[in-house]
N, C-alpha and C positions, 0 to 999 in steps of 0.2 A: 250620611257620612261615607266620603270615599276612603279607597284601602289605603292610601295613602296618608292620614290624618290618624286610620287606626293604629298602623303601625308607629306612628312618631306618638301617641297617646301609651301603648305597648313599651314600647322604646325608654318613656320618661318614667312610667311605672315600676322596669325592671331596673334602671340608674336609681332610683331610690329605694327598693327595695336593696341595694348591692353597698347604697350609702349607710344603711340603716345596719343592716347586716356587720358591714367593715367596722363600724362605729363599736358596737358590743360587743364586737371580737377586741377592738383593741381597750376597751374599758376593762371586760374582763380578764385581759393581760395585765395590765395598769393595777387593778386590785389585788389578782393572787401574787406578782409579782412583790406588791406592798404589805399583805399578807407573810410572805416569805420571810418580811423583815429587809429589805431591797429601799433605800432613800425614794424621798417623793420623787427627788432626779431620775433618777434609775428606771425606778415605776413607770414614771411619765413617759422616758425613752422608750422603755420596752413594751409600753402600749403605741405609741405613736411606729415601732417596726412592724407592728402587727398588722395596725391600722394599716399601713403601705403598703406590707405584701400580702395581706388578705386583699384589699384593692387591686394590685394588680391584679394578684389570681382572677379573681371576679370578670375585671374587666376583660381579661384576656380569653374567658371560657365564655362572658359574654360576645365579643366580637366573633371568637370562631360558629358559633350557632347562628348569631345573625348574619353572617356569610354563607352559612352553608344552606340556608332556607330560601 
């Protein structure tokens, strides 16, 4: 394996781990929020803002590291 193939294998590893991550962050928004007593509407939204801006965070703490290396 060249370094090149490791890093795009590195690469698809840490996108999924950051998909997986967003995912539970915004489900367990979606819950306590429904929990709270908050409509499935509601729930559903306030998981689905989590989900995006936990994604971006990720993405964006991802990109600065894979620049800086």
């Amino acid at each position: 394996m060249n370094t090149s193939s490791i890093r795009l294998m590195l690469l698809a590893l840490l996108l999924a781990v950051v998909t997986l991550f967003c995912t539970l962050a915004g489900a367990a928004a979606g819950l306590l929020a429904r929990i709270d007593g908050a409509s499935y509407a509601n729930a559903l939204r306030r998981g689905a803002v989590v989900f995006a801006g936990s994604a971006t965070l990720s993405l964006a703490v991802l990109t600065f590291v894979l620049t800086a290396v």
